[in-house]
Each structure stands twice: as C-alpha cells, then as structure tokens.
N, CA, C and O of each residue as an XYZ file, in Angstrom:
708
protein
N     112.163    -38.231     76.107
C     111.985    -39.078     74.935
C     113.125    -40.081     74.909
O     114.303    -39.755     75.059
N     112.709    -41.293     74.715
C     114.000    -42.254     74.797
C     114.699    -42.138     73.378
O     114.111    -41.528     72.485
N     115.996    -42.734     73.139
C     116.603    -42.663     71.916
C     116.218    -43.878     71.049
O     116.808    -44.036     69.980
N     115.249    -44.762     71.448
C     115.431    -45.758     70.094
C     113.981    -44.856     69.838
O     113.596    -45.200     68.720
N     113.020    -43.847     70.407
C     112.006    -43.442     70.021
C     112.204    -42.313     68.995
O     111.348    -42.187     68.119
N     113.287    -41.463     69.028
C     113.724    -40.368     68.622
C     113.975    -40.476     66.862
O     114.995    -40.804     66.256
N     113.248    -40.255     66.579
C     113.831    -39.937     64.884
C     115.090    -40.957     64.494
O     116.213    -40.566     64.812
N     114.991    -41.972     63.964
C     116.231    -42.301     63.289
C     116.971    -41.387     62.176
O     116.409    -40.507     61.525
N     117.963    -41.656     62.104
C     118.661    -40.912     61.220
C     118.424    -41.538     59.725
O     118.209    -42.731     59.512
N     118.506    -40.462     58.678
C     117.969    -41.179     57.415
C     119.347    -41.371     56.607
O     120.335    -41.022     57.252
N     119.543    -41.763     55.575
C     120.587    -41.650     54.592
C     120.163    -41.973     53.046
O     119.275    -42.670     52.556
N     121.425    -40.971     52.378
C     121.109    -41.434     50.910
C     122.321    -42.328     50.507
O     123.342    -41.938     51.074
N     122.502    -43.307     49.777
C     123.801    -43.991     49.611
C     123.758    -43.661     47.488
O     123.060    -43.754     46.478
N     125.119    -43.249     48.032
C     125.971    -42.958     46.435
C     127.111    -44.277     46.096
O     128.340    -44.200     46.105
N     126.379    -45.303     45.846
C     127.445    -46.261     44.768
C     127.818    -46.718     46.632
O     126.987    -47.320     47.311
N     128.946    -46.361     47.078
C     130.000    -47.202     48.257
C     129.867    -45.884     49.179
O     130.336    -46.028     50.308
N     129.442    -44.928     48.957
C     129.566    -43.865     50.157
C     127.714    -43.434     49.987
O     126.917    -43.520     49.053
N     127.598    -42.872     51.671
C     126.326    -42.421     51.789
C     126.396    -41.073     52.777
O     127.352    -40.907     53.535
N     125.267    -40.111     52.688
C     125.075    -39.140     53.450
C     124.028    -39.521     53.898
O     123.047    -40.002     53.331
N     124.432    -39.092     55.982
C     123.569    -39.417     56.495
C     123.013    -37.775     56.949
O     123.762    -36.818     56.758
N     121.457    -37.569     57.639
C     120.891    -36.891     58.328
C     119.877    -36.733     59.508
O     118.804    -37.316     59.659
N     120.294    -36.087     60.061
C     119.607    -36.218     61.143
C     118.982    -34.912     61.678
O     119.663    -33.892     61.773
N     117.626    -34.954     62.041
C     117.007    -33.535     62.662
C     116.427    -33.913     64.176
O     115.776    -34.773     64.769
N     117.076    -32.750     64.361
C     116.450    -32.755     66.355
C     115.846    -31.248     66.277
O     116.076    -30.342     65.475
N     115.015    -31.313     67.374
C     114.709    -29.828     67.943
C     114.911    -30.192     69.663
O     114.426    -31.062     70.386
N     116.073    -28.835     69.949
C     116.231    -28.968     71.465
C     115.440    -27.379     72.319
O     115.761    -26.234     71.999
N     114.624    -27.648     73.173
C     114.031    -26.698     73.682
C     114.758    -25.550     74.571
O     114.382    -25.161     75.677
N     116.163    -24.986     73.658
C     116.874    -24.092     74.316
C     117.202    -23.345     73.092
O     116.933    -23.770     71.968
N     117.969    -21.878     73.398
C     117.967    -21.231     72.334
C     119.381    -21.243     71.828
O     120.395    -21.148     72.519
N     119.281    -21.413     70.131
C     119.890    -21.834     69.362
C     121.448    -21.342     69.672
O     122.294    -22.119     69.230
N     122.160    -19.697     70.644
C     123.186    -19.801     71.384
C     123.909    -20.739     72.008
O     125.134    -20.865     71.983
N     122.948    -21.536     72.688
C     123.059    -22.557     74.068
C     123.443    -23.986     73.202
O     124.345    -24.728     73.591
N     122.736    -24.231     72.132
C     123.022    -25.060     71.129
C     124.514    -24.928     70.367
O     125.453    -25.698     70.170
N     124.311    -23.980     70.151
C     125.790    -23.713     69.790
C     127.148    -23.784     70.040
O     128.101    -24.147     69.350
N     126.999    -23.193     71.625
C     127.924    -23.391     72.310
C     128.147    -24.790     72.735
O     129.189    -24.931     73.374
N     127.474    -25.821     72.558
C     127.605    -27.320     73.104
C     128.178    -28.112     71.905
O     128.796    -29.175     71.955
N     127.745    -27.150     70.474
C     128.645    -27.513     69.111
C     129.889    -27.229     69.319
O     130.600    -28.208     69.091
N     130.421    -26.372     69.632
C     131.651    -25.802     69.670
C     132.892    -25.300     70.861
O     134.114    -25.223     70.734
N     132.345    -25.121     71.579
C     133.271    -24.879     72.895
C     133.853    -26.287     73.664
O     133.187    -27.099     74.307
N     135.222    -26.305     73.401
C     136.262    -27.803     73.897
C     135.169    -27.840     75.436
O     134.469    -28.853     75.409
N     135.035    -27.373     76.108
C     134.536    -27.802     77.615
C     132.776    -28.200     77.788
O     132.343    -28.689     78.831
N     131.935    -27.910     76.646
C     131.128    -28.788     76.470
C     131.160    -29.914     75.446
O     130.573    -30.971     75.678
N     131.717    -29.743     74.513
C     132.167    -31.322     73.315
C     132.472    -32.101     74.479
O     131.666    -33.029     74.543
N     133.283    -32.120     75.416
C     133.585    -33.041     76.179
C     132.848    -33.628     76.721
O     133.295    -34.731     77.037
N     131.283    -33.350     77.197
C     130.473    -33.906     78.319
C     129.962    -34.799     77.054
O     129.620    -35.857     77.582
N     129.712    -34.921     75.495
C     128.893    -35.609     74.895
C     129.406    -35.964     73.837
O     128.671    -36.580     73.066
N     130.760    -35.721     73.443
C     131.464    -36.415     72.085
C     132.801    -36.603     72.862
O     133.597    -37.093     72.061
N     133.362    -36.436     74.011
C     134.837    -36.312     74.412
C     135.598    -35.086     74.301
O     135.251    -33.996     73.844
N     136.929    -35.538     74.906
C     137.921    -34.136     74.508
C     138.480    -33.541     72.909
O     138.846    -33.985     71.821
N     138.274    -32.328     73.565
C     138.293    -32.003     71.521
C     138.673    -30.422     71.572
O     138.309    -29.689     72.492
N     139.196    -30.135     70.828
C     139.829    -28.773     70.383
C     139.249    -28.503     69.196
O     138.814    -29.185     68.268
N     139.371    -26.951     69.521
C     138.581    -26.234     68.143
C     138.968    -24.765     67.875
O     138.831    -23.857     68.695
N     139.487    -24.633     66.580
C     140.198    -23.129     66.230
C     138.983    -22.460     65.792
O     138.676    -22.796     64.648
N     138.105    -21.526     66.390
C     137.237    -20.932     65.965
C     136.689    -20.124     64.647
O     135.727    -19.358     64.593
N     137.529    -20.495     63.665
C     137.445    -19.812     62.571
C     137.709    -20.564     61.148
O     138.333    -21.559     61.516
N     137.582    -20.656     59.674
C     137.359    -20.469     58.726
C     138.842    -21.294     58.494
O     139.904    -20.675     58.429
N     138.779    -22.386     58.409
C     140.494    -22.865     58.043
C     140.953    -23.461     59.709
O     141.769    -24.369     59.870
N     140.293    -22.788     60.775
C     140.413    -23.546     62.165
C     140.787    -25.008     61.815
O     140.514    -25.516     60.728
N     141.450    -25.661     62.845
C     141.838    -26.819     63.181
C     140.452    -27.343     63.909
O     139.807    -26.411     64.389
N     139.791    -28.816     64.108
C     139.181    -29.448     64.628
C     139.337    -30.895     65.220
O     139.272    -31.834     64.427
N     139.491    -31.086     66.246
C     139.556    -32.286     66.902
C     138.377    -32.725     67.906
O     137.929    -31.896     68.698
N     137.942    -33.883     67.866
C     136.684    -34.307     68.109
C     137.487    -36.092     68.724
O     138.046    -36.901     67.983
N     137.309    -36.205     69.952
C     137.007    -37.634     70.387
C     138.873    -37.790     70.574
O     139.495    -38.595     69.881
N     139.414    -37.084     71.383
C     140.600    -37.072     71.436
C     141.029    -37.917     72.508
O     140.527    -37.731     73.617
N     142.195    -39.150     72.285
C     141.980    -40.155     73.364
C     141.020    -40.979     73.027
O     140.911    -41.737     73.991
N     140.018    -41.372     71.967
C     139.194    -42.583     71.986
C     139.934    -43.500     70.939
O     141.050    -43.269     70.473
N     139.207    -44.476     70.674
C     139.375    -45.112     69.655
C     139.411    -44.648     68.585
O     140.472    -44.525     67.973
N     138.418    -44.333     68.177
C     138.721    -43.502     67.021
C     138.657    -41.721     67.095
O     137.665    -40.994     67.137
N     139.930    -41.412     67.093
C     139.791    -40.545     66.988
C     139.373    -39.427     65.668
O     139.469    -39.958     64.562
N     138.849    -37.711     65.655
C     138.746    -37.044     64.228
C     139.718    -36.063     64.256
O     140.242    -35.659     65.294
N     140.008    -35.615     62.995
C     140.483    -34.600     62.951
C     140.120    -33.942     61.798
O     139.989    -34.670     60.813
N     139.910    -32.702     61.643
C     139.242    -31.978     60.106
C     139.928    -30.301     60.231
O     140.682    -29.819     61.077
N     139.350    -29.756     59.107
C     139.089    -27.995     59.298
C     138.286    -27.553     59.526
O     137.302    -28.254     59.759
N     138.212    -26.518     59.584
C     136.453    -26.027     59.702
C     136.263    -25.008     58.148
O     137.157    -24.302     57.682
N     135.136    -25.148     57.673
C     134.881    -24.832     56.056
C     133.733    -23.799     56.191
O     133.333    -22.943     55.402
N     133.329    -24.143     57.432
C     131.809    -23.127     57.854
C     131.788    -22.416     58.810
O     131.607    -23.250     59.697
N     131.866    -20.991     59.542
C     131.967    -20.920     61.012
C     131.202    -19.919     60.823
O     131.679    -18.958     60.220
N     129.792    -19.868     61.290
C     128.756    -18.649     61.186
C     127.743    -18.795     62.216
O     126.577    -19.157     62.057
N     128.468    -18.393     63.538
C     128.051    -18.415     64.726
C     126.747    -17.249     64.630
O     126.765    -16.156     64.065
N     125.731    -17.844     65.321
C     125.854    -19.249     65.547
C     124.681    -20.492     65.165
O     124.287    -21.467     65.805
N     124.338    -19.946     63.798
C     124.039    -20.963     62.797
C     124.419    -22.302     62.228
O     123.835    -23.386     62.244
N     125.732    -21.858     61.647
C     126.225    -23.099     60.607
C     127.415    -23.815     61.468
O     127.169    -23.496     62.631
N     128.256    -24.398     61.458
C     129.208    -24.958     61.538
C     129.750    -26.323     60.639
O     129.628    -27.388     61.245
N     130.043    -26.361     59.948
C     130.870    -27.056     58.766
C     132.202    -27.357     58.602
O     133.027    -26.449     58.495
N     132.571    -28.713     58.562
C     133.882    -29.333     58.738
C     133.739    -30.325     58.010
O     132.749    -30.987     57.701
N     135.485    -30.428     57.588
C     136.323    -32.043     57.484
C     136.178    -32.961     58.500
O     136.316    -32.657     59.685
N     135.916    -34.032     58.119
C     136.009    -35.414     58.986
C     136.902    -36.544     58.722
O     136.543    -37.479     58.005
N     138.484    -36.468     59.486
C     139.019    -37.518     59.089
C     139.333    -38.299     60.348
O     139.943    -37.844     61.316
N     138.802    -39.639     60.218
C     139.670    -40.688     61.148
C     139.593    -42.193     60.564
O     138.898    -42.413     59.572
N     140.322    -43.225     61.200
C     140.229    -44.343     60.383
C     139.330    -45.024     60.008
O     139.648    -46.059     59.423
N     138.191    -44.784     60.151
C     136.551    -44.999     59.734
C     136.316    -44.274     58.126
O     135.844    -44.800     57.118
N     136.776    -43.050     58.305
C     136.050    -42.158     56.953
C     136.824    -41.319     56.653
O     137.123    -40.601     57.607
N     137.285    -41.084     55.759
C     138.480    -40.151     55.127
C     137.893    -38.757     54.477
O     137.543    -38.687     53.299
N     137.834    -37.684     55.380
C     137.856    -36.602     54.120
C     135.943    -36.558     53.712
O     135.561    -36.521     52.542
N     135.245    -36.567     54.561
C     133.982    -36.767     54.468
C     133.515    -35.012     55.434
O     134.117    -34.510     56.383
N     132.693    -34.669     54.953
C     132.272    -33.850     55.982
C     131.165    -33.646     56.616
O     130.092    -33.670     56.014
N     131.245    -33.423     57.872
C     130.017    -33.255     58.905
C     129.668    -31.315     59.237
O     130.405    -30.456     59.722
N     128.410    -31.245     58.776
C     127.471    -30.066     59.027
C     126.336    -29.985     59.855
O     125.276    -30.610     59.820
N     126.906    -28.762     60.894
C     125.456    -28.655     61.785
C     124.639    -27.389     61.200
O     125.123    -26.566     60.423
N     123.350    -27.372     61.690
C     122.626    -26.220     60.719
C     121.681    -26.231     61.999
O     120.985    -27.140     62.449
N     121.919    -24.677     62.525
C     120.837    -24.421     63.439
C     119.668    -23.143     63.046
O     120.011    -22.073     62.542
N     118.529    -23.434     63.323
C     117.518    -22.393     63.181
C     116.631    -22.588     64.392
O     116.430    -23.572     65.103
N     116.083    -21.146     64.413
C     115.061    -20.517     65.678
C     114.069    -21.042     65.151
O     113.776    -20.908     63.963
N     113.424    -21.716     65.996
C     112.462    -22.409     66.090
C     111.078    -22.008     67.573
O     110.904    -22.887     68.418
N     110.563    -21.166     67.636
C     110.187    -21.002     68.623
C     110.598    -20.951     69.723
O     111.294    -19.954     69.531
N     110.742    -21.147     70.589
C     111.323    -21.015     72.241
C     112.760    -21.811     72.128
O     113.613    -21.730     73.011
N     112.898    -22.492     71.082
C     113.923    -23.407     70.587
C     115.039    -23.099     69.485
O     115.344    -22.047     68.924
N     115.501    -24.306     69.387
C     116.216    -24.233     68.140
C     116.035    -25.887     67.545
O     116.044    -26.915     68.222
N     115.891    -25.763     66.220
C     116.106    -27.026     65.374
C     117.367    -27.501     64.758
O     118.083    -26.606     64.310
N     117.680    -28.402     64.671
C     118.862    -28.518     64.213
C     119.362    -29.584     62.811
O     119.139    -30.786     62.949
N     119.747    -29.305     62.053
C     119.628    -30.085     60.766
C     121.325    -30.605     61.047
O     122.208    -29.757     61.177
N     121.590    -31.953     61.108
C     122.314    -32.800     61.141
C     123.343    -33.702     60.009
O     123.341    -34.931     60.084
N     124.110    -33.071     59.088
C     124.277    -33.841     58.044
C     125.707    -34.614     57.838
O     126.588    -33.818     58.163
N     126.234    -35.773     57.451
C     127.800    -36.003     57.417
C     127.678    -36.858     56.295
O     126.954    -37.851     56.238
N     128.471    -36.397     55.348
C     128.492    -36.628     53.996
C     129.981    -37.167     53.901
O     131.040    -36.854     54.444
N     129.512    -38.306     52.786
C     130.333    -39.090     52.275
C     130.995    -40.174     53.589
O     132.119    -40.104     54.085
N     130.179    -40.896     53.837
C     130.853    -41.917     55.122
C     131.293    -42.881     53.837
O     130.974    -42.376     52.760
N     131.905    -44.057     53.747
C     131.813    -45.185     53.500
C     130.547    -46.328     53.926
O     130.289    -46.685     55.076
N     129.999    -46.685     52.938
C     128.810    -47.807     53.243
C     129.322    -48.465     53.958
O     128.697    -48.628     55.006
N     130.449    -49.075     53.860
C     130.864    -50.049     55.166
C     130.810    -50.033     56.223
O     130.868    -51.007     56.973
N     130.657    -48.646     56.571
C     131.032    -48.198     57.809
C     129.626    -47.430     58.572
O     129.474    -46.825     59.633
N     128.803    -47.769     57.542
C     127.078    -47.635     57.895
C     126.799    -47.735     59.604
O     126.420    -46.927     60.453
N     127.154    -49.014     59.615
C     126.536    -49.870     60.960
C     127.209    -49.360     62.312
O     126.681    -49.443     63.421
N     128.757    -48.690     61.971
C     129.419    -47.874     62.882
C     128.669    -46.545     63.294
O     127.990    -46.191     64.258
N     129.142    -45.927     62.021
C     128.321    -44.641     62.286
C     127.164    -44.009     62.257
O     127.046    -42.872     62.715
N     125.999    -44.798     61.617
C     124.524    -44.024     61.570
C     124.245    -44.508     63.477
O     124.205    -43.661     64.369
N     124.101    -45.908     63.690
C     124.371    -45.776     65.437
C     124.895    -44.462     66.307
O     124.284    -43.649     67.000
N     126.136    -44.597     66.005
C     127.368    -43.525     66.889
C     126.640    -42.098     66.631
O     126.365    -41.438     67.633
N     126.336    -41.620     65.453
C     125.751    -40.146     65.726
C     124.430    -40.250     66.367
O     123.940    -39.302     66.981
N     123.761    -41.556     66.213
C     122.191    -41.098     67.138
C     122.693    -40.941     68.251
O     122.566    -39.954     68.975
N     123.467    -42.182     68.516
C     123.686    -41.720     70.599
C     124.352    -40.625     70.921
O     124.102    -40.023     71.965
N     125.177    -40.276     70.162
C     126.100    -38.722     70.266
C     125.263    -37.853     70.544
O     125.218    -37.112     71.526
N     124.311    -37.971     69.319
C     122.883    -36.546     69.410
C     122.223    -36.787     70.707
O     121.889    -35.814     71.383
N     121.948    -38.284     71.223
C     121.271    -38.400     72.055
C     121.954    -37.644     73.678
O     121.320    -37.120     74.594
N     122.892    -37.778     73.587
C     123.830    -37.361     74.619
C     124.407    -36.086     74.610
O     125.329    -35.689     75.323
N     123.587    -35.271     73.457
C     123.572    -33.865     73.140
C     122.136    -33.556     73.845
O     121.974    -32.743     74.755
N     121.665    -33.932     73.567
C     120.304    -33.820     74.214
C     120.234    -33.713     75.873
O     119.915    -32.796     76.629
N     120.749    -35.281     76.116
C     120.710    -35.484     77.461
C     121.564    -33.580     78.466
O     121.149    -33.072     79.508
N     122.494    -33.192     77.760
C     122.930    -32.142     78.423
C     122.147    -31.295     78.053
O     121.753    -30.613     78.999
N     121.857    -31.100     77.385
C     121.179    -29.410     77.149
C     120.367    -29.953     77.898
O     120.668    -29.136     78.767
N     119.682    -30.510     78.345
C     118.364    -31.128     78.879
C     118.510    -30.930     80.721
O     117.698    -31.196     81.607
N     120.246    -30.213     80.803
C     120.136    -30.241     82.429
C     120.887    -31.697     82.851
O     120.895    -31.816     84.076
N     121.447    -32.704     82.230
C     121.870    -33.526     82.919
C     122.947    -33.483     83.177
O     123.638    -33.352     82.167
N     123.833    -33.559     84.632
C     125.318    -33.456     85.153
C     125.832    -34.969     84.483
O     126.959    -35.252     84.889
N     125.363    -35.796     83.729
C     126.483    -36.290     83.055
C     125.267    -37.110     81.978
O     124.459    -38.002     82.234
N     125.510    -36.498     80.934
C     124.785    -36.943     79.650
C     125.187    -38.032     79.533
O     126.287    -38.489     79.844
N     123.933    -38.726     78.876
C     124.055    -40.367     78.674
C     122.828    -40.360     77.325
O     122.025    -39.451     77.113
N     122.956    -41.485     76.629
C     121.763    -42.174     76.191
C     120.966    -43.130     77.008
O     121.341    -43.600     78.082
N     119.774    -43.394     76.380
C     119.405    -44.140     77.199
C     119.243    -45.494     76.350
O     118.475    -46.295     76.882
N     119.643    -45.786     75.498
C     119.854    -46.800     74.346
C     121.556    -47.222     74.123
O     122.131    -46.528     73.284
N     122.106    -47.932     74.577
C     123.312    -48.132     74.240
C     124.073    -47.839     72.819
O     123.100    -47.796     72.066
N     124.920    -47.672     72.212
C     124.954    -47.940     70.869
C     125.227    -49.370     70.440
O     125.272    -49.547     69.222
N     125.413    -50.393     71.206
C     124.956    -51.414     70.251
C     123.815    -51.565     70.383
O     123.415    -52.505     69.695
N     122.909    -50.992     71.062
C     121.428    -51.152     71.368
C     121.037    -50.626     69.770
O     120.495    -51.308     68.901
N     121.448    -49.321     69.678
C     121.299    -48.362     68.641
C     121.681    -48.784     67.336
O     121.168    -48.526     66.247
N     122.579    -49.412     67.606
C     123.332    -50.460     66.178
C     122.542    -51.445     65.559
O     122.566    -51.649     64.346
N     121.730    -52.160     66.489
C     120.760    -53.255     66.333
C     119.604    -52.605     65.677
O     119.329    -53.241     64.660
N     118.975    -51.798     65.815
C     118.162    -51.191     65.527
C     118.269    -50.387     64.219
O     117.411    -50.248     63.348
N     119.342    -49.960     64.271
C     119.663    -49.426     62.294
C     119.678    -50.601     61.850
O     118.735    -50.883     61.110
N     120.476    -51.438     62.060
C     121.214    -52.714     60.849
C     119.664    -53.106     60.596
O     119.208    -52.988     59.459
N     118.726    -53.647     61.835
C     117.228    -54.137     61.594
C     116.692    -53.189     60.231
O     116.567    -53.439     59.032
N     116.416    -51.809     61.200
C     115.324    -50.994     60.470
C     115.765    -50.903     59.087
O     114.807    -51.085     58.335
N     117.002    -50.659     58.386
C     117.909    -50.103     57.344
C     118.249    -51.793     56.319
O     118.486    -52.162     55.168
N     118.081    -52.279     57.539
C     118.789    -53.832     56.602
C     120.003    -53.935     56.057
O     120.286    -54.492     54.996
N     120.872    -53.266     56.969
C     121.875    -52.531     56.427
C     123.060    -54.198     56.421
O     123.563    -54.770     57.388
N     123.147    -54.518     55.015
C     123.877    -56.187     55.140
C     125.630    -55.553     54.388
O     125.952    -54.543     53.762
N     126.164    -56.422     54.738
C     127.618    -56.221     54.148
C     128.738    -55.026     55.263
O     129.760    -54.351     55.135
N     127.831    -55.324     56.207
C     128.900    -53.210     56.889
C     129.748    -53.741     58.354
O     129.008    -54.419     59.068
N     130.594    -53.625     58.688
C     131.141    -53.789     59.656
C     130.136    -53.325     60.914
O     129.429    -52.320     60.837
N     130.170    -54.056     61.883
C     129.747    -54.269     63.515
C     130.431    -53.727     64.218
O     130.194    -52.757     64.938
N     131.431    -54.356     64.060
C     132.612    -53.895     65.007
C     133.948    -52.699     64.708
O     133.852    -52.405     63.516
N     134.978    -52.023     65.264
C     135.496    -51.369     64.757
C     136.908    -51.874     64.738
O     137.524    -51.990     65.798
N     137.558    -52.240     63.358
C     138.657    -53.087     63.153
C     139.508    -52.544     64.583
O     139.465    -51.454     65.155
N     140.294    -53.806     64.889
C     141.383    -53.670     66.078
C     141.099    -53.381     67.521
O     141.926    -53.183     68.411
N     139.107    -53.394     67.646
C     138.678    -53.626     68.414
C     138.087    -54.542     69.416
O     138.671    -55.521     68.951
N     137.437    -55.027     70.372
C     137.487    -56.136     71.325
C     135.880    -55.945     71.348
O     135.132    -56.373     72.227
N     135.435    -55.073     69.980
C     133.800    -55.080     70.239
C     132.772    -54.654     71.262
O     131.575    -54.857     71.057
C-alpha cells in the first residue's frame, strides 16, 4: 500500500493546540509490534537513535542526533499493549504521544494518538508521523531498510491540501528546508 494511499491521519484542534490520530493495522502479532515501539535497536531502523528506560517514570529519547530531537517519560508501560509518553522538543512542549495496540486477527491494530501539538506546527508534524508510521510499516513488512514511499514533503503537500491547513509553518525554524 503506498503512503499517500494509507489512511491520513485525522485531528481535533483545541483553540492553538490539536490532537492528532492515526490507525494502522500491521499483519504481525501485536509482540513484534511492540517490540519495534520500544526496543533502542529497532526505533532506529524507522524513527532514529533513541533510548528507552522500560518502565513507569522511564526516561525516553526518540530521534537522537536529528534535528529535532525528543525527549519525555514514559506515563504508560503495559507491554505489550499501551505505551504512553511525554513529548518534548523544540516543535512541541510537554504534549504527549500514545500507542495502543490490540489483537486483531492474525494481526495487530494500532491506535496512534499525540496530543496537544501546537497548530503551528500542524504542517510539520501530521506529515512526519504518517511517514514515520509509514516506515514502521515498511519494517515490519520485512524491509532491510524501511523507507516511505511518499517523501514527507510529498506527505506535507498532501495534508496542508487535504486539511487546508493555512497559517502553520513548512519548514522547521533554523532549517535549510
């Protein structure tokens, strides 16, 4: 399935901040899912290098070495269902991102949520998590190096269109775009 075909991600917007969501179903079992949520040596093949204290108050680092980098706690750890965290980097302060997995037949589904972004920052991030997911996909899927197949400004173009999303940053301040 290509990624501009794949479910866009939806959102609700509160006043200047919005929660976004997103649902996938990946045809592996919800373990295998899990472990690609959480273990530093798969985060790496599809969000970057990242550390993770496995527990309840754990430390979280996500995208270590990029531009923007995260850092949070973890608020949820109920392997291997839930996983629930803080999200801070210079994009979104103090917002949190929740994964929610259920058995789904031969599968697992996965409910996608990150609450409280900044509207501004719409056009950054409803993009950045499709291709992320998409490149979650691409591995569980068997690929030796996950990719999208939609760029994210490909992906960017396509929210700002579909969403009409006017007033939100493109680019990511102090960046070369």
């Amino acid at each position: 399935m290509s990624d501009a075909n794949e479910s866009l991600g939806t959102f609700e917007r509160h006043g200047d901040d919005l929660d976004v969501r997103f649902e996938r179903f990946y045809p592996r079992p919800v373990e295998t899912v899990w472990s690609a949520l959480t273990e530093p040596e798969r985060l790496k093949d599809w969000m970057g290098a990242s550390r993770v204290e496995p527990f309840v108050g754990g430390r979280i680092e996500l995208m270590i070495g990029g531009v923007q980098p995260m850092t949070g706690r973890i608020l949820v750890w109920d392997p291997p269902k839930t996983l629930e965290f803080t999200w801070s980097n210079a994009d979104t302060q103090g917002s949190v991102v929740r994964y929610e997995l259920f058995r789904d037949g031969g599968g697992a589904r996965m409910i996608f949520t990150h609450k409280g972004i900044p509207y501004a920052r719409s056009g950054l991030m409803l993009p950045g998590w499709h291709t992320f997911l998409a490149r979650l996909r691409s591995l569980l899927d068997g690929a030796a190096t996950p990719r999208a197949a939609q760029s994210w400004r490909e992906m960017q173009r396509i929210y700002v269109d579909h969403y009409q999303l006017r007033g939100v940053l493109l680019d990511v301040p102090g960046s070369n775009g």
